[in-house]
C-alpha positions as CSV (number, residue, x, y, z in Angstrom):
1,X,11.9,-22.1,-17.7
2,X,12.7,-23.7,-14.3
3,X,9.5,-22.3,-11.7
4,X,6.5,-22.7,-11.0
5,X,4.2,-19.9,-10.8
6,X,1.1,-21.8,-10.1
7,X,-1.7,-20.3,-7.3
8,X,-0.5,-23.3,-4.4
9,X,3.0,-22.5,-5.0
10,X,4.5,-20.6,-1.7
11,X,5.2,-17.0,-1.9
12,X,9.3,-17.4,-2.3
13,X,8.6,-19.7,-5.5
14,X,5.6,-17.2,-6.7
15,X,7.9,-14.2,-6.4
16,X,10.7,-15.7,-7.8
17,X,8.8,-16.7,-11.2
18,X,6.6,-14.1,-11.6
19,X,6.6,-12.0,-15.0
20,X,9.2,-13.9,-16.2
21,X,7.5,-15.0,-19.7
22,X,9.6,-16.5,-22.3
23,X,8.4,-14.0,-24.6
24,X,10.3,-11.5,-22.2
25,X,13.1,-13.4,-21.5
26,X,14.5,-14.4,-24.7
27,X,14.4,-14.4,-28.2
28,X,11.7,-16.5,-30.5
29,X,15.0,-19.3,-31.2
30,X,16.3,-19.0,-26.7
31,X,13.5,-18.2,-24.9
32,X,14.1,-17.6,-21.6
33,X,17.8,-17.1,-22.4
34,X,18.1,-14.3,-19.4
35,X,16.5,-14.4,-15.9
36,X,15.1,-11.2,-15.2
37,X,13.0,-9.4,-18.2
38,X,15.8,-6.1,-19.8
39,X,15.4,-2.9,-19.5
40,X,12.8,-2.0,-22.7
41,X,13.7,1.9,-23.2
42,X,11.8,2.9,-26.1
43,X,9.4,5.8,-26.8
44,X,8.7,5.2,-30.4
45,X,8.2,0.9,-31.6
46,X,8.7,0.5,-35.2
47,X,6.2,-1.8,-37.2
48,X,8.1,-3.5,-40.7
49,X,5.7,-2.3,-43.0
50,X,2.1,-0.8,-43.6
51,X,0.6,-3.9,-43.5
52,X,2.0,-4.7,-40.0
53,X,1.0,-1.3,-38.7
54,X,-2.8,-1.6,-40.0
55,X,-2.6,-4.8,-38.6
56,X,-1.7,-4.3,-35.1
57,X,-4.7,-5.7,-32.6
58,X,-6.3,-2.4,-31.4
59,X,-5.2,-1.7,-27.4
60,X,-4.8,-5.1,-26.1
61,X,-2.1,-6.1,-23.2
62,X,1.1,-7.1,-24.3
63,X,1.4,-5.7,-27.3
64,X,3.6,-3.3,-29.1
65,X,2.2,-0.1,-29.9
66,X,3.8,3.2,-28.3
67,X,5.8,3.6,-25.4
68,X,3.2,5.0,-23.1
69,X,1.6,1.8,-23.4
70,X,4.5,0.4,-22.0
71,X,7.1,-2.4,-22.9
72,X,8.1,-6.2,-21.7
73,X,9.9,-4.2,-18.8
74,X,6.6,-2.8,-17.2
75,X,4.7,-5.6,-18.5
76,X,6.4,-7.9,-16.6
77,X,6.2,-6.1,-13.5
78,X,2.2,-5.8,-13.9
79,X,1.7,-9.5,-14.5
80,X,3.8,-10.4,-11.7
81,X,2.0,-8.0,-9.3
82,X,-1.6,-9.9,-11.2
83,X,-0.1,-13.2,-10.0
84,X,0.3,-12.2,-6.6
85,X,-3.3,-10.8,-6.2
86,X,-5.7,-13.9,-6.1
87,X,-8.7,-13.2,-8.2
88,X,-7.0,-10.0,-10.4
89,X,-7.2,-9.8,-14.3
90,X,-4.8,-7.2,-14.6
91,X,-2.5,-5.0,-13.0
92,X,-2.4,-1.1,-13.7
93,X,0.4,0.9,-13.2
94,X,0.8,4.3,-11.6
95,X,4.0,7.0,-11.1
96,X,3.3,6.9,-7.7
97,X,0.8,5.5,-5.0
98,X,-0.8,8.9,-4.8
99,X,-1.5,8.4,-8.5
100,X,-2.8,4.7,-7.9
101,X,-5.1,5.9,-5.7
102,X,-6.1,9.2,-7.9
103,X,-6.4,6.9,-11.0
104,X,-8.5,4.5,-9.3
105,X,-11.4,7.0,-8.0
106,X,-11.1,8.7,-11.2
107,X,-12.1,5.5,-12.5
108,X,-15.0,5.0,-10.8
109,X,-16.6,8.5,-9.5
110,X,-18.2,10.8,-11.7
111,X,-19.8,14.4,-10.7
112,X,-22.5,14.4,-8.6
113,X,-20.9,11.3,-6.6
114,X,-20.4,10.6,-3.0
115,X,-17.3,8.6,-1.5
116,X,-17.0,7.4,1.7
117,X,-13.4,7.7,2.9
118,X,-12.3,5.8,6.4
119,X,-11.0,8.3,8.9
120,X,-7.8,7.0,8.9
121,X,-7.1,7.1,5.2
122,X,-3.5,8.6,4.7
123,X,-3.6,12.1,4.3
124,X,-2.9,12.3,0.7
125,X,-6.1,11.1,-0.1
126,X,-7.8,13.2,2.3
127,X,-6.2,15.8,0.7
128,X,-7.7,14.4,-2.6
129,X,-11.2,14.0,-1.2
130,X,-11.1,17.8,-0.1
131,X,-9.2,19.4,-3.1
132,X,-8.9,17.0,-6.5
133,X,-11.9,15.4,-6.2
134,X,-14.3,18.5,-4.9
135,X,-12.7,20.4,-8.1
136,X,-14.6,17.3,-10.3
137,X,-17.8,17.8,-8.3
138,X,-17.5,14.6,-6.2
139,X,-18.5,14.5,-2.5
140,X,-16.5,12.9,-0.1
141,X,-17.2,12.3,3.6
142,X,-15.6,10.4,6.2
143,X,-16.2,7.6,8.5
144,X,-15.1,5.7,11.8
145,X,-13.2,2.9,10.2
146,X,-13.9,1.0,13.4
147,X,-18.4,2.0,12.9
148,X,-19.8,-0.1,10.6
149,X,-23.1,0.3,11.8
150,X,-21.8,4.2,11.5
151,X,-20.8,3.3,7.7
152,X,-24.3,1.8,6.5
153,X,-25.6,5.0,7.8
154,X,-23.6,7.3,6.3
155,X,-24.4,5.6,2.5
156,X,-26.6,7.7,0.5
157,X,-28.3,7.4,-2.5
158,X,-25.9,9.5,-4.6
159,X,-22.6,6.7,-2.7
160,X,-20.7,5.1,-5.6
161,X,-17.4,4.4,-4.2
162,X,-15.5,3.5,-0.3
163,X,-12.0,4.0,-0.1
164,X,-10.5,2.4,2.7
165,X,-7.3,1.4,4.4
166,X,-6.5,-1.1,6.5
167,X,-4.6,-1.0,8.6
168,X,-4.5,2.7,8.8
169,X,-0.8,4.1,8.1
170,X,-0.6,6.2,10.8
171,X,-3.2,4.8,13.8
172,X,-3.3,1.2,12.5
173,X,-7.2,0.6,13.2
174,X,-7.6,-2.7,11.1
175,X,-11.4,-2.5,9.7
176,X,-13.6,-5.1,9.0
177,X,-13.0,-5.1,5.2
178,X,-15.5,-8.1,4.3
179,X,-17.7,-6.9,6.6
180,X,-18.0,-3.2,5.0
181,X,-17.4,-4.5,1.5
182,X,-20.5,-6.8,1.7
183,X,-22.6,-4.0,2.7
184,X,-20.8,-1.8,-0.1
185,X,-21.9,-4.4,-2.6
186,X,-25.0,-4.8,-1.7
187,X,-26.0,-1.1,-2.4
188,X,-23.9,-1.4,-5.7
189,X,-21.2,0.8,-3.9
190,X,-17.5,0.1,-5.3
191,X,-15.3,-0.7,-2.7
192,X,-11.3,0.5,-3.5
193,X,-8.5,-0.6,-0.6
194,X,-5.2,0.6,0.0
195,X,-3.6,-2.5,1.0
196,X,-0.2,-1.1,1.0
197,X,0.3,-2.2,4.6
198,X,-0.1,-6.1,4.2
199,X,0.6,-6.2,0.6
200,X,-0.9,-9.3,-0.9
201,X,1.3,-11.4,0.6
202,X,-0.3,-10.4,4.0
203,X,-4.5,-9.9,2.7
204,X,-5.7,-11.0,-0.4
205,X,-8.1,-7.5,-0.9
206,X,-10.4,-9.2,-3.5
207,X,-10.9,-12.1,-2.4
208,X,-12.0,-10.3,1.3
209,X,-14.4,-8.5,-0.8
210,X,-12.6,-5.2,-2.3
211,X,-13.1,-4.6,-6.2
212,X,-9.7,-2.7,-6.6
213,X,-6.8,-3.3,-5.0
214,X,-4.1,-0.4,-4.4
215,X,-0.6,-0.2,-3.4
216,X,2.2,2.3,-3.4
217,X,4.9,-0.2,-4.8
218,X,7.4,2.5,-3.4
219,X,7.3,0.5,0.0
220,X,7.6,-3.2,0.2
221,X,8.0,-3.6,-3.5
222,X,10.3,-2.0,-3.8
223,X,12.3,-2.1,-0.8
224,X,14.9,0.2,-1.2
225,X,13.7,3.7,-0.8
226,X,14.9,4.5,-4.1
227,X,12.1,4.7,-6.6
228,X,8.5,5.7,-6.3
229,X,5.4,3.6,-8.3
230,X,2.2,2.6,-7.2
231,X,-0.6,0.1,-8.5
232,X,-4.2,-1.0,-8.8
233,X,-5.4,-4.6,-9.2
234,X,-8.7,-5.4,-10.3
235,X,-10.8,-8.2,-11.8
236,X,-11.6,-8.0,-15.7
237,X,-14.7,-5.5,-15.7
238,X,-12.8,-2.8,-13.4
239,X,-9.1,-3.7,-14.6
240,X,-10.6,-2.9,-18.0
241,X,-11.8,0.5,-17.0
242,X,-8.7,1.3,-14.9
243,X,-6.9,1.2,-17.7
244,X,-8.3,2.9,-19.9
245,X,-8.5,5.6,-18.0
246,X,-4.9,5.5,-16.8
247,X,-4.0,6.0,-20.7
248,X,-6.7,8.6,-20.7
249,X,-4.4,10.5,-18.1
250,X,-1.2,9.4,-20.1
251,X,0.3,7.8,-17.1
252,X,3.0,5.7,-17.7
253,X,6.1,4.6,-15.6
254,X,10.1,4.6,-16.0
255,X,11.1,0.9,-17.5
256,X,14.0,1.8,-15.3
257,X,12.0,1.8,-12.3
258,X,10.0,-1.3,-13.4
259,X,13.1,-3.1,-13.6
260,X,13.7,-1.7,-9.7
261,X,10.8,-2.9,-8.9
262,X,10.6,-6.6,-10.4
263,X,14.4,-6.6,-8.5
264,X,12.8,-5.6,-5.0
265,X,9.5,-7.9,-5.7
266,X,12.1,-11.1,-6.0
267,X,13.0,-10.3,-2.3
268,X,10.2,-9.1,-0.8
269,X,8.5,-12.0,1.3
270,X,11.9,-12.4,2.9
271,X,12.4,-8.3,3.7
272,X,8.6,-8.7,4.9
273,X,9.1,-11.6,7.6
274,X,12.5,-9.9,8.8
275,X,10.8,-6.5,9.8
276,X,7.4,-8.3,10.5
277,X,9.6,-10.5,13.5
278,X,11.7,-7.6,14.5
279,X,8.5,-5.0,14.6
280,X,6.7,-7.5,16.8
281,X,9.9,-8.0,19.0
282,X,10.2,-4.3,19.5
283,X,6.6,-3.6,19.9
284,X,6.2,-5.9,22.8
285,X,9.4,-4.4,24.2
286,X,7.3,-0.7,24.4
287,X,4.4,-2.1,25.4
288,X,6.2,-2.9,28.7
289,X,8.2,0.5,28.8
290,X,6.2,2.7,31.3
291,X,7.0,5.9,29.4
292,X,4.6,4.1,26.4
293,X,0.9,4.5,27.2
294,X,-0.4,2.5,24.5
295,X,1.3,0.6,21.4
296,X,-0.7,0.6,18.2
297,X,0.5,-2.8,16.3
298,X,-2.1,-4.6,15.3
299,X,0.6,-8.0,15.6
300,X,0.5,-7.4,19.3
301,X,-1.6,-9.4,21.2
302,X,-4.5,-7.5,23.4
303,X,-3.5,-4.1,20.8
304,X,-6.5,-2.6,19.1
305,X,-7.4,-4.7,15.7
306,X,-5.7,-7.3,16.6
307,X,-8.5,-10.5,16.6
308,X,-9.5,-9.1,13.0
309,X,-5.4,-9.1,12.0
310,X,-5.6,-12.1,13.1
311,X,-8.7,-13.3,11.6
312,X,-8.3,-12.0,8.1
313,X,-4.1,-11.5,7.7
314,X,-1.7,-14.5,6.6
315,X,1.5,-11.4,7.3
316,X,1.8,-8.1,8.5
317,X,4.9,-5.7,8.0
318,X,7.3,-3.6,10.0
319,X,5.1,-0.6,10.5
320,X,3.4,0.6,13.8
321,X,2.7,3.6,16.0
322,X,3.4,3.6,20.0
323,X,1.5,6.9,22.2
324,X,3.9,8.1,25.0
325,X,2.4,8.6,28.6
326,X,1.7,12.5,28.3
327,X,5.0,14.6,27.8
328,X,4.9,17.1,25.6
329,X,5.9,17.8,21.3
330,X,9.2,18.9,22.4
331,X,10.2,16.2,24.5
332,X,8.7,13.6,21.5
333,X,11.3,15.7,19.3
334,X,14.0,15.2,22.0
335,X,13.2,11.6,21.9
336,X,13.2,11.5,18.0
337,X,16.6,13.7,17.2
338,X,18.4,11.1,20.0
339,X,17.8,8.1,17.5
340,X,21.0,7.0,15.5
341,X,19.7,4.0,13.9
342,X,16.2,5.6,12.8
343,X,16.1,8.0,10.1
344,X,13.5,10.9,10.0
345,X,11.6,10.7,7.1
346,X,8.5,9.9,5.5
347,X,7.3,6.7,3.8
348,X,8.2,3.2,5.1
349,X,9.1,-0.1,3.7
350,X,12.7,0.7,3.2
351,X,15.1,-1.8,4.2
352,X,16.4,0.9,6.7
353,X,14.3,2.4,10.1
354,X,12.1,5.6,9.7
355,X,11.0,7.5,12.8
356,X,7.8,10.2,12.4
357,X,5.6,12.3,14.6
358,X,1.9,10.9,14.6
359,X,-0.1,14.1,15.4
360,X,-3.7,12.9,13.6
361,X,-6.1,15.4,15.7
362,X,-6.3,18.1,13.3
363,X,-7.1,15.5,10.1
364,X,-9.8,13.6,11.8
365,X,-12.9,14.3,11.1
366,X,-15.9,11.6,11.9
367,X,-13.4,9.9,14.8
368,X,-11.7,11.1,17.6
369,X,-8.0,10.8,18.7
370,X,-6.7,10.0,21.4
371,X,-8.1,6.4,20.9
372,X,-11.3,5.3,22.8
373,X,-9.9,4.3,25.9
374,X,-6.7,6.5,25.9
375,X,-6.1,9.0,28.0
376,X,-6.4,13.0,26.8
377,X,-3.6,13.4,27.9
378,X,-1.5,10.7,26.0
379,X,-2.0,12.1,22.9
380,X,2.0,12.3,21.5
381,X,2.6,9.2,19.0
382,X,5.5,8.2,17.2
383,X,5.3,6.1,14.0
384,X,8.0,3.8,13.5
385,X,9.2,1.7,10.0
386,X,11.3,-1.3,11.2
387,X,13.9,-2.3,8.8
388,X,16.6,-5.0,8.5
389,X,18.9,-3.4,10.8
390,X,19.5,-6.1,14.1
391,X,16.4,-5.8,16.7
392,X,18.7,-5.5,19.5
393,X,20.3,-2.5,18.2
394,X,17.1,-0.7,17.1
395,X,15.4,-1.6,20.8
396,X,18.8,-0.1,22.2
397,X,18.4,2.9,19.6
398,X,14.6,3.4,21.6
399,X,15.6,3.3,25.0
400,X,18.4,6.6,24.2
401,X,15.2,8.0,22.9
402,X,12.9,7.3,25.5
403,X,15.9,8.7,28.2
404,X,15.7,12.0,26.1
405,X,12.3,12.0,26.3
406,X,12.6,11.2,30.1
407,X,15.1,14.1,30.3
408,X,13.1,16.7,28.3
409,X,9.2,16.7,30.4
């Protein structure tokens, strides 16, 4: 097979060859004799005889067994996704990122446990921490993603776990994620990241210090806003337990959607840089716009976060908040419902632009917003998902917003 999917390769190369074993691309007399692993749908794998069946290794990777343990479709997908994470064993996958994250606290916490979630974790999970997880007798409480010396003092004996995200998906704080994983590890504290923002392309998670690595693959992997899947990465101990426990749950995902997925993995780094240059193009641009009080993009020079993006990130991606200069809700809907280029709609990652209210006041709870430094008063945001349309026409798109702002205070 013509690549090379070694570690020093580039991330074009490593994408491009990725889960694409001969053993999944061929037949035992062509292997490799197609490009991209087919489309495995099977529920029920036959064995030829008894002897095969009693046979069969007992739950091991890559092996046929039953269709909930998956097929060279998914298999392919979750090796590629291992390759991409420097110091994974194994990849787990999830229906959704909301069941990533779900299967990977179920995985570690048990009753009686405490987890420490950062304040700007996405809401489903804070949703998770009040409802799913209180229901299994787990604990959580929240912390100032930006207070580390906050974080130490919040651990308690009964702390097993520290979920956090960074950058946050709707404030973008960046934490210091070696800094807090250290002093996770240190008090044998497991310390699980969403690093959908960045993707591995953008942070390697475990080699800054997380244990588990989580993504919602519905974003940059895929691409396309079509499909929904999410992941965990870990090295062999917790990679182990994560899947054992995702079969425990009987999760298991589409090969149809795998096969989405491997298609929108071969394209991501370039879908990345695109929106990553036009979000940083467009972000300076509001920055100098005097109805913007404050643009949250971590990319942006002298934005909060910004000397740890820059420390820690090789990429970044095309989402980021901007805080207009006081107004009021309607006017932000005004500006919002004038946009023709920007959908309105949740998630991000698409190839095409979202635009969402960013109202976090009522779901904090150990941080404050507005921002430290922002005014009371500028307390409106406005989350934007920059796709692959041209950043000329989406800045143009802005300015008819920012008029209808203008024309509704």
């Amino acid at each position: 097979m013509a690549h090379d999917e070694s570690a020093s390769a580039g991330p074009g190369t490593r994408l491009a060859g990725a889960g694409r074993r001969p053993e999944w691309t061929g037949t035992p007399d062509h292997p490799g004799a197609v490009v991209a692993p087919p489309v495995w749908r099977a529920s029920t794998h036959l064995y030829p005889d008894m002897a095969a069946l009693r046979a069969h290794p007992a739950n091991e990777d890559g092996e046929f067994y039953y269709g909930r343990r998956g097929a060279p479709t998914q298999w392919a997908l979750a090796d590629a996704l291992t390759r991409l994470e420097p110091g994974a064993t194994g990849t787990v996958l999830y229906p959704s990122g909301v069941a990533a994250i779900a299967g990977a606290l179920l995985t570690v916490l048990r009753p009686g446990d405490v987890l420490l979630m950062t304040d700007n974790a996405y809401e489903p999970s804070r949703v998770m921490g009040r409802g799913l997880l209180a229901d299994f007798g787990v604990t959580t409480r929240w912390f100032d993603p930006a207070d580390i010396a906050g974080f130490e003092a919040a651990i308690c004996d009964r702390t097993r776990c520290v979920l956090l995200e960074s950058p946050g998906s709707l404030t973008m704080e960046v934490q210091d994620v070696p800094a807090l994983a250290a002093i996770a590890k240190s008090r044998g504290i497991v310390t699980v990241l969403d690093n959908t923002w960045a993707s591995p392309l953008g942070f390697a998670a475990l080699e800054h210090g997380a244990d588990i690595a989580v993504m919602s693959l519905t974003k940059h992997v895929s691409g396309h806003s079509d499909c929904m899947m999410g992941s965990a990465s870990a090295g062999s101990d917790w990679y182990r337990r994560l899947r054992l426990r995702a079969q425990g749950l009987g999760n298991v995902v589409s090969p149809d959607d795998a096969a989405l997925m491997l298609r929108g993995l071969r394209t991501m780094h370039l879908r990345l840089a695109a929106e990553t240059r036009s979000a940083a193009a467009i972000a300076q641009w509001l920055a100098a716009r005097p109805e913007v009080a404050r643009v949250l993009c971590p990319m942006l020079p002298g934005s909060p976060g910004h000397a740890l993006w820059t420390r820690d990130f090789t990429g970044g991606c095309g989402l980021f908040s901007f805080v207009l200069s006081g107004g009021t809700s309607q006017a932000r809907d005004a500006l919002i419902d004038a946009l023709r280029l920007f959908g309105i709609g949740y998630s991000w990652g698409g190839f095409e632009s979202l635009a969402t209210p960013v109202d976090p006041a009522s779901i904090r709870t150990a941080s404050r917003w507005p921002l430290p430094g922002m005014d009371e008063a500028d307390r409106f945001g406005v989350r934007l998902s920059i796709g692959l349309e041209e950043t000329g026409d989406l800045i143009a798109d802005l300015e008819r917003g920012l008029a209808a702002w203008e024309a509704a205070l």
